[in-house]
C-alpha positions as a Markdown table, in Angstrom:
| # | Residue | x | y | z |
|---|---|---|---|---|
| 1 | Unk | -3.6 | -3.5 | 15.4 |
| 2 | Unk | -2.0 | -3.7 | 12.2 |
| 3 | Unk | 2.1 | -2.2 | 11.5 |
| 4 | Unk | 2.2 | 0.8 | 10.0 |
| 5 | Unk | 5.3 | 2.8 | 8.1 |
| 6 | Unk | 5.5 | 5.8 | 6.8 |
| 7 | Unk | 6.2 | 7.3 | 3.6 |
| 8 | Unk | 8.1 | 4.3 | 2.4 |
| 9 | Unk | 9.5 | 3.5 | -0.8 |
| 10 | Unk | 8.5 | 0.2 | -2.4 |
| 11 | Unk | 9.1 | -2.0 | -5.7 |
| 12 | Unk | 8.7 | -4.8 | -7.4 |
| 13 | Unk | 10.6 | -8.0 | -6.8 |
| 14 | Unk | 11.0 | -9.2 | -10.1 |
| 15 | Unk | 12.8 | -6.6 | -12.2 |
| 16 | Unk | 12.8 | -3.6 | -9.4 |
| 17 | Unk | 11.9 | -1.3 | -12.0 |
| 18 | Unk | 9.3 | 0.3 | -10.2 |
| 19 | Unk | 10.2 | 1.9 | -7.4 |
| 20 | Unk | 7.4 | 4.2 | -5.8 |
| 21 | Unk | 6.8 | 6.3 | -2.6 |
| 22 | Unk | 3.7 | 5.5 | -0.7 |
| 23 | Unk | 2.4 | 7.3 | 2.1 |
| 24 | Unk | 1.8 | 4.4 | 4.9 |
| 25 | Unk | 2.1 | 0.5 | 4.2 |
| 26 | Unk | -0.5 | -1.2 | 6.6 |
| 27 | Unk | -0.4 | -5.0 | 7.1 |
| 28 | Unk | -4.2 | -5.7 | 8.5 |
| 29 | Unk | -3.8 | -9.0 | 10.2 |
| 30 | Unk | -8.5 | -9.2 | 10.8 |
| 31 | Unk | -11.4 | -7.9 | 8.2 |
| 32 | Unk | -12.2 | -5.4 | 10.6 |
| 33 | Unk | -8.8 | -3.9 | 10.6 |
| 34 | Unk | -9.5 | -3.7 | 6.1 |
| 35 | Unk | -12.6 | -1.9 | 6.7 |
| 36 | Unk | -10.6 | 0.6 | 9.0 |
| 37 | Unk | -7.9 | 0.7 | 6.8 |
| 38 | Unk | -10.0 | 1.5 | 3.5 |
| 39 | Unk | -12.9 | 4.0 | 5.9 |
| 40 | Unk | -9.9 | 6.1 | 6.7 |
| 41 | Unk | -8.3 | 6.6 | 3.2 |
| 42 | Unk | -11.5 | 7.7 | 2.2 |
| 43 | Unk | -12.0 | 10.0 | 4.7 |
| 44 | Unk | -8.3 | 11.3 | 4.2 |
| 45 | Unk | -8.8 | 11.4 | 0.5 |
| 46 | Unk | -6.1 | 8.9 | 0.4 |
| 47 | Unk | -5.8 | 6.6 | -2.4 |
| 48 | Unk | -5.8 | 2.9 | -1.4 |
| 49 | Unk | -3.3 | 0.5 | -3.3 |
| 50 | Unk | -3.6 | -3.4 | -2.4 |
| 51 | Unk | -0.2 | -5.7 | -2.9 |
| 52 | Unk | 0.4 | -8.8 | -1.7 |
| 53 | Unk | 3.1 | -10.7 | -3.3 |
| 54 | Unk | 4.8 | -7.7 | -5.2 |
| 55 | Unk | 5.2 | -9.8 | -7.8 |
| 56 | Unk | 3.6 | -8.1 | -10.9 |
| 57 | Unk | 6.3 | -5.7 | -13.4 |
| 58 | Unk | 4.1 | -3.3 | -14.3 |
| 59 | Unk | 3.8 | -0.9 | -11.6 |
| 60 | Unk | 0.3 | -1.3 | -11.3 |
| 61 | Unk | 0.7 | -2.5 | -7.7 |
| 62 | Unk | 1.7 | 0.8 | -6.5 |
| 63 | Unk | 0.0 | 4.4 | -6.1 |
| 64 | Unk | 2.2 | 7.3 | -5.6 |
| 65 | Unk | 1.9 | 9.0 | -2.3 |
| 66 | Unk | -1.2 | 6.2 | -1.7 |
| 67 | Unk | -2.3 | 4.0 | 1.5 |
């Protein structure tokens, strides 16, 4: 199954301006793990923030308090 950590915070690697809480940080490692991932911030009511690299500056990366 994937990792999973809670509540973290998180940033950006470029100017670390950003710096956000999120609620878990999943790294899926199948498809089927993605599907899982997204079916059960749904059903929490969770929003569901995708970053890979980190590497944009805007903050758009993150959601506050989000999967």
């Amino acid at each position: 199954m994937c990792s999973l950590r809670s509540s973290s915070l998180v940033n950006d690697i470029h100017s670390a301006l950003n710096a956000t809480r999120v609620a878990h940080i999943h790294q899926p490692r199948s498809v089927a793990e993605i599907r899982t991932l997204v079916a059960d911030a749904a059903r929490q009511g969770l929003p569901l923030a995708i970053c890979g690299g980190r590497h944009a500056m805007g903050g758009q990366q993150f959601a506050a308090d989000a999967v």
